[in-house]
N, C-alpha and C positions, 0 to 999 in steps of 0.2 A: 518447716518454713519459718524463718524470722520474721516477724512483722514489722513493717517500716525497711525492708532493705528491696534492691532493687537488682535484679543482675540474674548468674547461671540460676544461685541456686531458689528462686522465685516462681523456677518453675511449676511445681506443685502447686501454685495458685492462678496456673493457668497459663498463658505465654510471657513470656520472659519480657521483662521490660527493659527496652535501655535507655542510655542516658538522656537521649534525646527530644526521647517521650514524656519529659518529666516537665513542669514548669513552677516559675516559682509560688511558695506558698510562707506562708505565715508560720512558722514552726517555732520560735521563741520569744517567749510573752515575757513581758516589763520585767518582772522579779528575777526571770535567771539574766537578762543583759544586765541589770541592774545589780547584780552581786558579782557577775563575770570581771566587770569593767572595775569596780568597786574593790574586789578581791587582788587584780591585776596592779593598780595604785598603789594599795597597802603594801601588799606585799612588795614591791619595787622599793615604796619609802622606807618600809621596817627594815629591809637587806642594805640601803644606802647611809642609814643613820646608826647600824646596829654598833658601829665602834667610835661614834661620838659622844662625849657627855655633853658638850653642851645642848645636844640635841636629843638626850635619851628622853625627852619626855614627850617629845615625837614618837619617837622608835615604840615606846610601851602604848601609845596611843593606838597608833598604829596595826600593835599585836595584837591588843585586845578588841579591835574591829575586826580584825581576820578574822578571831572565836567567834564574836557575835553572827559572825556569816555566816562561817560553817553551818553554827547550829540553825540559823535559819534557812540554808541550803537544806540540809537533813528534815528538818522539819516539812520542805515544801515540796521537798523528791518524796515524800510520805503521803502527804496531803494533795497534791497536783494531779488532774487527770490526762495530762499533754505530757507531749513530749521530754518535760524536766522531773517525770514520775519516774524513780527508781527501779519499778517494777519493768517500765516500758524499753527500760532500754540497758540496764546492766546484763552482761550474759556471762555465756563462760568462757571459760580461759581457751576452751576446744576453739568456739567461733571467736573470737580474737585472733585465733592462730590463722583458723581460715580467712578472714581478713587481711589480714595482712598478706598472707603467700598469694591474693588474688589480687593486690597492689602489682607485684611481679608481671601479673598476667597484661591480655591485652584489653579484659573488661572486668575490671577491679568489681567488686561487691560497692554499692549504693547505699548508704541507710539517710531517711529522710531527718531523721535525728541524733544522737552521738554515735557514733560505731563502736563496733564492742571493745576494740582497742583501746580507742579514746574514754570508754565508758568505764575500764578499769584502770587506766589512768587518773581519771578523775575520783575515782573511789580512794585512790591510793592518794591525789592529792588532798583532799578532805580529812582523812587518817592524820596525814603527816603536819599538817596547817593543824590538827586538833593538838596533837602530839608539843608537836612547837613551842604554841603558844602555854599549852599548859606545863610544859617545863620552866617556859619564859616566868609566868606568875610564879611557880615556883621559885623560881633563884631570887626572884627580886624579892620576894618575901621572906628568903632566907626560909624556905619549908623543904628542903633536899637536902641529903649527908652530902656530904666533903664529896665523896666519891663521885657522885652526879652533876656535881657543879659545871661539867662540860657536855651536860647533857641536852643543854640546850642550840648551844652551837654546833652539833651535832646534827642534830636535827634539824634547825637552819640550812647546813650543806647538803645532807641528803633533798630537803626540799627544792635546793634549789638545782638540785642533779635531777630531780626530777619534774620538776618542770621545763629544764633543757631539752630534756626528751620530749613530752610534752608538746615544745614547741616545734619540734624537729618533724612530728608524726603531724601537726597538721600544715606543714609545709609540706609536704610530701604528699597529704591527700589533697590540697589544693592544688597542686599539678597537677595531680594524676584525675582528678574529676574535674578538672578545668573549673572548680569554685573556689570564689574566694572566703572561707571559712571561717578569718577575723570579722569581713565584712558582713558576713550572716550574721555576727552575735551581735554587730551594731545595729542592723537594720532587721532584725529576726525575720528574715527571708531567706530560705533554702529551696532548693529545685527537690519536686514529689511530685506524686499525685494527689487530684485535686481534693480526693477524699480525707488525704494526710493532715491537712493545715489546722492550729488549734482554732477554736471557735471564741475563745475571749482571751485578752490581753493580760488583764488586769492590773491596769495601767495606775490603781490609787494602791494598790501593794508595792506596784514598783517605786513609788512617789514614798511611800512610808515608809522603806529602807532604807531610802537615800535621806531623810527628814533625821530618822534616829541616830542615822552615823555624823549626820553633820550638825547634828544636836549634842550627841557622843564628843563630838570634835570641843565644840563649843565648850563645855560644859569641864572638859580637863583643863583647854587654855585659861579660863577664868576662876577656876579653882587652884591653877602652876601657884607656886610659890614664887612669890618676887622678891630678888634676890637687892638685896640694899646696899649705901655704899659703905658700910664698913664689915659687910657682910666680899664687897669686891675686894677691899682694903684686905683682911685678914687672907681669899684669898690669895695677894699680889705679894704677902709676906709669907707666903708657906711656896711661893714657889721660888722667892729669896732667899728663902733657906735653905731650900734643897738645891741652888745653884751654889750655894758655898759651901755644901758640905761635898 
């Protein structure tokens, strides 16, 4: 049996539960809406600024809050005993499958907390945000051979193919269980049983991730480099020059 899912195969834990029977519960505490929402921003602004300069010192800002996340996502699927614990809710690629092929059906599989599709998704997006960003530091640092140089936007595209899917798998499970799935990660309320729901929020974690990154924010803007006028001057003449040659 899976624990936290609802549906046929629930059986073994007695009579099968359906949708019905479920009501809402409390399933996601401050920290993961908090890196959810946080993570979904960054990544939107690092992909819309990634081919300007005048704005790369967003874009790098940006990437390097993504890292900070991950690793605090990694750290707190370690350390959580709810629903955002690693343990609880990554499975295998078998019950993924089954998941999915019981989307097909007429009483999909239920899980009170990510489903295992979604939960290897998410695994795979956390890899590739690590991935990313650490080619990202890389190039800007000039610390990769010639060869890797396009190693970064690379990985950029992959990320962002997968989290098209991503988005595509919970549109599809919000039909199909008539929930709305964005709106749980705002309101951390999902439909379960009553025994499901976490018992603490931890509402001053969620508050000290949002403090660090927009301290993080802070602290780049006011260290930027301010560019002067004959700092604009010289460049207003290298791009008169390269209009007359």
């Amino acid at each position: 049996m899976n624990p936290g899912a609802t549906g046929a195969d629930h059986a073994g834990d007695g009579a099968p539960h359906s949708d019905t029977a479920l009501a809402p519960v409390k399933v996601w505490d401050w920290p993961v809406r908090v890196f959810h929402w946080l993570a979904v921003a960054c990544f939107a602004g690092a992909w819309l600024t990634a081919e300007s300069e005048r704005l790369h010192l967003v874009h790098i800002t940006l990437g390097y809050t993504l890292g900070g996340l991950v690793a605090f996502r990694v750290l707190w699927g370690l350390l959580d005993t709810g629903h955002a614990r690693f343990a609880n809710f990554v499975r295998s690629p078998a019950a993924a499958w089954r998941y999915v092929t019981s989307l097909l059906g007429e009483r999909p599989l239920h899980y009170t907390g990510h489903n295992p599709a979604g939960a290897l998704a998410i695994v795979a997006l956390l890899g590739l945000i690590a991935l990313t960003v650490g080619l990202g530091w890389a190039t800007e640092t000039e610390r990769l051979p010639g060869w890797l140089d396009e190693g970064h936007e690379l990985a950029a595209n992959a990320l962002m193919a997968l989290v098209v899917v991503h988005l595509v798998g919970v549109a599809v499970g919000s039909l199909r269980h008539r929930e709305n799935l964005p709106r749980a990660m705002l309101t951390g309320l999902k439909r379960g049983l009553p025994g499901e729901g976490i018992r603490r929020q931890h509402g001053w974690l969620g508050a000290l991730v949002l403090i660090c990154a927009l301290g993080f924010w802070a602290w780049q803007w006011h260290s930027a480099p301010v560019a002067t006028g004959q700092d604009a001057a010289l460049m207003g003449g290298d791009h008169d020059q390269d209009d007359d040659d």
